[in-house]
C-alpha positions in Angstrom: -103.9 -150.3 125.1 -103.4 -153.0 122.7 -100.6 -154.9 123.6 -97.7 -155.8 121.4 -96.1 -159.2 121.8 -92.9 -158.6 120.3 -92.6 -155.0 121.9 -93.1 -156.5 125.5 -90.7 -159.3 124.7 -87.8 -157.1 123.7 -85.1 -155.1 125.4 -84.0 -152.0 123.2 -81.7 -149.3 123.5 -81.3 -146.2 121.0 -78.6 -143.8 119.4 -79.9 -141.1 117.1 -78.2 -141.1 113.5 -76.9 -137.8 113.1 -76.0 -135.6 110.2 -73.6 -133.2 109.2 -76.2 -130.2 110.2 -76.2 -131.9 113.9 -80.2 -133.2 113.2 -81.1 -136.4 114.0 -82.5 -138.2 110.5 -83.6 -141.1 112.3 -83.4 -143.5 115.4 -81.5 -146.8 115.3 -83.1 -148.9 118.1 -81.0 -152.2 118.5 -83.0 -155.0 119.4 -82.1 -157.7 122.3 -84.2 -161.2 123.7 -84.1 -161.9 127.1 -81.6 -163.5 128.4 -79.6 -162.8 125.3 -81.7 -165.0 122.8 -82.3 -163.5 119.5 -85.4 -160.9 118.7 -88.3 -161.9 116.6 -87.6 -159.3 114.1 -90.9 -160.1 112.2 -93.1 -159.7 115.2 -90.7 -155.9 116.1 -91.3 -154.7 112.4 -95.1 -155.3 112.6 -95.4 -153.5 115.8 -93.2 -150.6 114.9 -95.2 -150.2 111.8 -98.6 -150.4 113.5 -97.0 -148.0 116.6 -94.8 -145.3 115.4 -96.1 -142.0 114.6 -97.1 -140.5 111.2 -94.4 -137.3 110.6 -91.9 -138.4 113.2 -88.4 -139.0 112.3 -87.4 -143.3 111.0 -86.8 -146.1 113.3 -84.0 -148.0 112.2 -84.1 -152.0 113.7 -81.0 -153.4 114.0 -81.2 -156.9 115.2 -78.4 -158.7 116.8 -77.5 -161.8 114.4 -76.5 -162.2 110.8 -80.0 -163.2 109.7 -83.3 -161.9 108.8 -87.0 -164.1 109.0 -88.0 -164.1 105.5 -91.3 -163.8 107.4 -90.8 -160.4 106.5 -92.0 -160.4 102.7 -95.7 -161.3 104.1 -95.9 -157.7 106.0 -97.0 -154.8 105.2 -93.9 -152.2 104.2 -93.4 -149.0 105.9 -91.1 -146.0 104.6 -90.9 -144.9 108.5 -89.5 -148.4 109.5 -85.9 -149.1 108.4 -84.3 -152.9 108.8 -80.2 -153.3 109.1 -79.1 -155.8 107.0 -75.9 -157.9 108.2 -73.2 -157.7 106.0 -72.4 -161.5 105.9 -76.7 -161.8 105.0 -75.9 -159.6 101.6 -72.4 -161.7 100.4 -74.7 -164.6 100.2 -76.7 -165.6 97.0 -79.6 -166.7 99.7 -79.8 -163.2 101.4 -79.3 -161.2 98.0 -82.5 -163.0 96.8 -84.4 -161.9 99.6 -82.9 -158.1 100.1 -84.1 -158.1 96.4 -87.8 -159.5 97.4 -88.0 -156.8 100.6 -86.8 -154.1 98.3 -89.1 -154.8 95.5 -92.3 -155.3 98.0 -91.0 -151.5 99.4 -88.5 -152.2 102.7 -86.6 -149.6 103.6 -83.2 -151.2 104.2 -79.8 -150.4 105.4 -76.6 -152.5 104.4 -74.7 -152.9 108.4 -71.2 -153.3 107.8 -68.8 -153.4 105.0 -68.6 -155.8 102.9 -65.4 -158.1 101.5 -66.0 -157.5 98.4 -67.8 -155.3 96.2 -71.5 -156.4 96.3 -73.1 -157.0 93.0 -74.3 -153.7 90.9 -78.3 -155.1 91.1 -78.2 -155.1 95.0 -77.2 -151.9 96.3 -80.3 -150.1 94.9 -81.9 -151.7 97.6 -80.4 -150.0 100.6 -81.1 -146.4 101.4 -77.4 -146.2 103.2 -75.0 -148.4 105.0 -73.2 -148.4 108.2 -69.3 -148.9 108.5 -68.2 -148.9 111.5 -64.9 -146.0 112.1 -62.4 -148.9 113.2 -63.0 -150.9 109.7 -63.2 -147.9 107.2 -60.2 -148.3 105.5 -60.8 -144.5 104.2 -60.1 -143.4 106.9 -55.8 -144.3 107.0 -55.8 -143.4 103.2 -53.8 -140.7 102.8 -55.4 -137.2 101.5 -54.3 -137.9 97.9 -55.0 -142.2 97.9 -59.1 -140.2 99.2 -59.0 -138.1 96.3 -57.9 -140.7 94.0 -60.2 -143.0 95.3 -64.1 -143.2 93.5 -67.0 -142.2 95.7 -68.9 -145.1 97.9 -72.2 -145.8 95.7 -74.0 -145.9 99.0 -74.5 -142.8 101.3 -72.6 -144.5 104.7 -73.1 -143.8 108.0 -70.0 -143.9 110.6 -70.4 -146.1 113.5 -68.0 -146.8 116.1 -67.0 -142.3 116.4 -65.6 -142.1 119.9 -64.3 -138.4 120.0 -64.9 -135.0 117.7 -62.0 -135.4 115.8 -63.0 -138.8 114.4 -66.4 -137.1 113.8 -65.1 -134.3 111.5 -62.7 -137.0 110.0 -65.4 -139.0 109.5 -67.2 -136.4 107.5 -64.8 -134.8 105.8 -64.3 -138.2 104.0 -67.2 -138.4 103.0 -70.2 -139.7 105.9 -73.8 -138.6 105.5 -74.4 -139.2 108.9 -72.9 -140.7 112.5 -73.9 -143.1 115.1 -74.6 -141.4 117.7 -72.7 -138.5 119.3 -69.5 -138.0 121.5 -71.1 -135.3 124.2 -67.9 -136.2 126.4 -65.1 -135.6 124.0 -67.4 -132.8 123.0 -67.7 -130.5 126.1 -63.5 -130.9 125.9 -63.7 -129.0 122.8 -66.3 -126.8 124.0 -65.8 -122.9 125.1 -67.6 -121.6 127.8 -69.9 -119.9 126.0 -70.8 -123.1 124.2 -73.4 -124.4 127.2 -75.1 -120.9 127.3 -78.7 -121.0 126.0 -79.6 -121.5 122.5 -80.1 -118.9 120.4 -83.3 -119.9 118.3 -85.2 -121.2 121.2 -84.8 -117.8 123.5 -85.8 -115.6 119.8 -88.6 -118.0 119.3 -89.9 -117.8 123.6 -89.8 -113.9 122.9 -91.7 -114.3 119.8 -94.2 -116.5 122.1 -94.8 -114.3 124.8 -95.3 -111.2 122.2 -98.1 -113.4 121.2 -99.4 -113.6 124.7 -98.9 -117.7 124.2 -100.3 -120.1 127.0 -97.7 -120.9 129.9 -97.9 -124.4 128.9 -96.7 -123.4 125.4 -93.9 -121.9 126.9 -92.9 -124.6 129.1 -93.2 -126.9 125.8 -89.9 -125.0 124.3 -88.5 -124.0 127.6 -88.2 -128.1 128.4 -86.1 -129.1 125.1 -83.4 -126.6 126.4 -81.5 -127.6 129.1 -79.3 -124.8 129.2 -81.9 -122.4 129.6 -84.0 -124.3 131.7 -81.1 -124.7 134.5 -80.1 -120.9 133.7 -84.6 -120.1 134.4 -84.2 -122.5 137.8 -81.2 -120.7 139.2 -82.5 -117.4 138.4 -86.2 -117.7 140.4 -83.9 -119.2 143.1 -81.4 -116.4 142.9 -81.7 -113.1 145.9 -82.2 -110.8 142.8 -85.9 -112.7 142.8 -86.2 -113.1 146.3 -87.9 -116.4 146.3 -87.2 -119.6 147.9 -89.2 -122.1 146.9 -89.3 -125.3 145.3 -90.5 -125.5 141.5 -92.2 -128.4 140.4 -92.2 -128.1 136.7 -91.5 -125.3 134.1 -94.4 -123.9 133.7 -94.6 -123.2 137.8 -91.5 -121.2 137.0 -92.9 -119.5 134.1 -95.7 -118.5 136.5 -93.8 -117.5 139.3 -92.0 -115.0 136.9 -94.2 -113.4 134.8 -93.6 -112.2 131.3 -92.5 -109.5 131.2 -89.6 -110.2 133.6 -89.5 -113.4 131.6 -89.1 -111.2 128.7 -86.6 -109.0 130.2 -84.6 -112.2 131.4 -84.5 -113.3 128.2 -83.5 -110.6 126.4 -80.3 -110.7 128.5 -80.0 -114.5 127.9 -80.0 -113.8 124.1 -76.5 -111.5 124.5 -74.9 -114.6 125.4 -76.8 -117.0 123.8 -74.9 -120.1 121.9 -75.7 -120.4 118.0 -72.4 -124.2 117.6 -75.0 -126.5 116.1 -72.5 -128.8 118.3 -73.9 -128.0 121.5 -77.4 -129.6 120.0 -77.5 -133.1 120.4 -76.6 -132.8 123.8 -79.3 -130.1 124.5 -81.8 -132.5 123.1 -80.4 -135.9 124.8 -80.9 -134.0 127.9 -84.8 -133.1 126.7 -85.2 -136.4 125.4 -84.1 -138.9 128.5 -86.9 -136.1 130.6 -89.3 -137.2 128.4 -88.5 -140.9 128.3 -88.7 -140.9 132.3 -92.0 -138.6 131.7 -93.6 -141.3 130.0 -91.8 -144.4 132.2 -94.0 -142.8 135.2 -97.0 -142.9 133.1 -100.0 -141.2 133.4 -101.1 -142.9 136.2 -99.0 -141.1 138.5 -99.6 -137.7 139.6 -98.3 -135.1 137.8 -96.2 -133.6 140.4 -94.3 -136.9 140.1 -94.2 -136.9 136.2 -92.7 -132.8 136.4 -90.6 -134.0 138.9 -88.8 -136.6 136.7 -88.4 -134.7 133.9 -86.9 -131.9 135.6 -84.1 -134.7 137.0 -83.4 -135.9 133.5 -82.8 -132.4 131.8 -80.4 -131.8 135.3 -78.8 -134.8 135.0 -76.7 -134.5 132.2 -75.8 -130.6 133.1 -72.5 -131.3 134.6 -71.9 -132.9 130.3 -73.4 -129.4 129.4 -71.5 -126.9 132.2 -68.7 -129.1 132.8 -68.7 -128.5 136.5 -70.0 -130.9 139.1 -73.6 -131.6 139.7 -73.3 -130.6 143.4 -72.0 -127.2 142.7 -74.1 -126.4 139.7 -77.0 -127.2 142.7 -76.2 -125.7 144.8 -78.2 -122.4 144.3 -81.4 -124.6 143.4 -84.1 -125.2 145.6 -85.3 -128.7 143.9 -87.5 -131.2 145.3 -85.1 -133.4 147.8 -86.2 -136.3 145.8 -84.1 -134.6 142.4 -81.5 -133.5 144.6 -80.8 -137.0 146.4 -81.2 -139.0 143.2 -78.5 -136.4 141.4 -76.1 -136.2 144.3 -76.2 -139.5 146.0 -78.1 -141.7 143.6 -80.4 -142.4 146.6 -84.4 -141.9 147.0 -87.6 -143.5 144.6 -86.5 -141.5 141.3 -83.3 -143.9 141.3 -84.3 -146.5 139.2 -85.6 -144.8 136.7 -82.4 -142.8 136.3 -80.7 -146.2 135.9 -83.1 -147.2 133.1 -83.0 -144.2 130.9 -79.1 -144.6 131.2 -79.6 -148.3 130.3 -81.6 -147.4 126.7 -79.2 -144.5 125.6 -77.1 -147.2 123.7 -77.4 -150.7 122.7 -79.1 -152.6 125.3 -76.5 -153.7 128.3 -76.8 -156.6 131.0 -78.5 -154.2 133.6 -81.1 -153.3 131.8 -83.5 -156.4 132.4 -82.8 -156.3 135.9 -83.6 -152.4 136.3 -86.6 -152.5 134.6 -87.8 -155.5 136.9 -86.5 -153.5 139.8 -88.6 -150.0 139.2 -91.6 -152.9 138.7 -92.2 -152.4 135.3 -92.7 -154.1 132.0 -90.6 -154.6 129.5 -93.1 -153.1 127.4 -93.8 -150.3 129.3 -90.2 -149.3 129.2 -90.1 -149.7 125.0 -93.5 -147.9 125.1 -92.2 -144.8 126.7 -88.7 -145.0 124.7 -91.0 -144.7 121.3 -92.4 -141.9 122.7 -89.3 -140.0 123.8 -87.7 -140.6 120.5 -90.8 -139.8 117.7 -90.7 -136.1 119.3 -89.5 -134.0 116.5 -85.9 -131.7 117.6 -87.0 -128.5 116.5 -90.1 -126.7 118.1 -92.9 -125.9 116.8 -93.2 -122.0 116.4 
């Protein structure tokens, strides 16, 4: 492994930008120094560009700062690797000159903020979008005929800063392409019961699988970025209708222990009740995706029972989000590994600190996050390594 300086010197955390259709367009990873110094943003670009996979959905580097190297015109653009520009850089006739040099030398860049004033009519072909945050939108306490009156932003925007559904949907109905992240609390409040069940295109597209006689792995592939459906699959193997009582180690153990055609006939019954609310999505896939990030922070140097074993406690850990009920009771008729159930119930036992880090990267980069990583005795770079991975992997399955 060829290592990346500016990768192993930087702590990130992630929030998925998030469109109206609840997809994730692309990954804004904001960027920290130890010990709160600045980020070489130069050294991050190169290494994302060099790093992150062909096909996979933008990274979006937001530095923390109201600067930008101009180091950045000597590297080589890449349309996967988008740059936030600070506001204050772009009201200055020194950073218009070089947005105008990045643009032209093809950066992908995205204006972070609102600006005082309207920028000038030559600039704004240079970002793809910008970012406003919800608090400083003053859109958003027009009233409904000041938004109709008003003319359309030149820039598709992104809303940062959306702490509960109704600012989401108020967000887009004025007129957002996208938002920062997503509210999965505020969320499950508006939720139904029906909204946690299973969803509905990954159970049609497992049946479709197994009439294909696909591998058990393949199965397990889709089965993972569900966590609905993968706690409903747990609880049923463990249930006295199946008559087992065993530990499962990983996914595909339970696929195996089933069988497909009482997979199939389980499934069929999971599709009656399956959830199609695109809003029930992200949170799926945050659960799928902080599995695979603690996957890949056990590397492959570890056994693979160990690797199963944290994946299956990050898609559990954010079920009591999904089911709103507590964690001990939605346990309670799962027979996990005592190492899942002591990290989930009483944040005790060696999958701990891994927990804590994954928590530590699912938003801008907090104080704890240096200090976990050194406690699970890991690199910084091993950590970022394993984030990139969790966070190329595409939403949908492939068929």
């Amino acid at each position: 492994m060829v290592p990346n300086p500016a990768i192993g010197n930087t702590l990130m955390g992630y929030e998925p930008i998030v469109d109206r259709a609840r997809k994730a367009i692309a990954m804004r990873i904001t960027a920290r120094g130890r010990a709160g110094a600045a980020a070489d943003l130069t050294g991050l670009y190169n290494d994302f560009r060099t790093m992150w996979p062909e096909g996979s959905i933008p990274v979006l580097i937001r530095n923390e700062g109201n600067t930008l190297p101009s180091e950045l015109v000597e590297l080589e653009s890449s349309r996967q690797v988008w740059i936030e520009v600070p506001v204050v850089l772009a009201e200055s006739a020194e950073g218009a000159d070089l947005i105008s040099h990045l643009h032209r030398r093809g950066f992908v860049l995205v204006l972070g903020g609102r600006p005082s004033a309207a920028l000038p009519g030559n600039l704004l072909p240079s970002f793809r979008m910008s970012i406003i945050d919800f608090a400083e939108d003053r859109r958003l306490r027009d009233t409904v005929v000041d938004r109709q009156r008003a003319h359309h932003r030149t820039i598709p925007y992104a809303q940062a800063g959306v702490k509960s559904i109704a600012m989401l949907k108020r967000s887009f109905d004025t007129g957002a392409v996208a938002c920062i992240g997503w509210p999965f609390d505020d969320e499950l409040q508006h939720a139904v019961p029906s909204d946690s069940n299973p969803d509905f295109g990954t159970i049609t597209q497992l049946l479709s699988m197994i009439e294909r006689d696909a591998d058990a792995s393949d199965l397990e592939k889709v089965i993972r970025r569900d966590a609905a459906l993968a706690y409903r699959l747990l609880r049923y193997i463990n249930s006295a209708a199946f008559g087992l009582t065993v530990e499962i180690q990983s996914f595909r153990h339970a696929v195996m222990m089933l069988g497909y055609e009482r997979l199939k006939r389980w499934l069929l019954l999971m599709l009656m009740t399956a959830s199609k609310d695109a809003n029930m999505q992200p949170v799926m896939f945050a659960s799928f995706r902080r599995g695979l990030f603690m996957e890949n922070l056990v590397g492959e140097e570890n056994e693979e029972t160990m690797r199963d074993e944290v994946f299956i406690l990050g898609v559990l850990s954010l079920l009591d989000k999904l089911f709103r009920e507590p964690l001990p009771q939605l346990l309670e008729k799962l027979y996990v590994p005592d190492s899942i159930r002591e990290a989930l119930i009483a944040r005790t036992g060696p999958y701990v600190p891994y927990l804590g880090i994954a928590e530590s990267v699912e938003h801008p980069p907090d104080a704890q996050l240096a200090d976990r990583i050194d406690n699970a005795f890991l690199s910084i770079e091993q950590c970022n390594r394993a984030l990139v991975k969790a966070v190329t992997v595409r939403e949908v399955a492939a068929a």
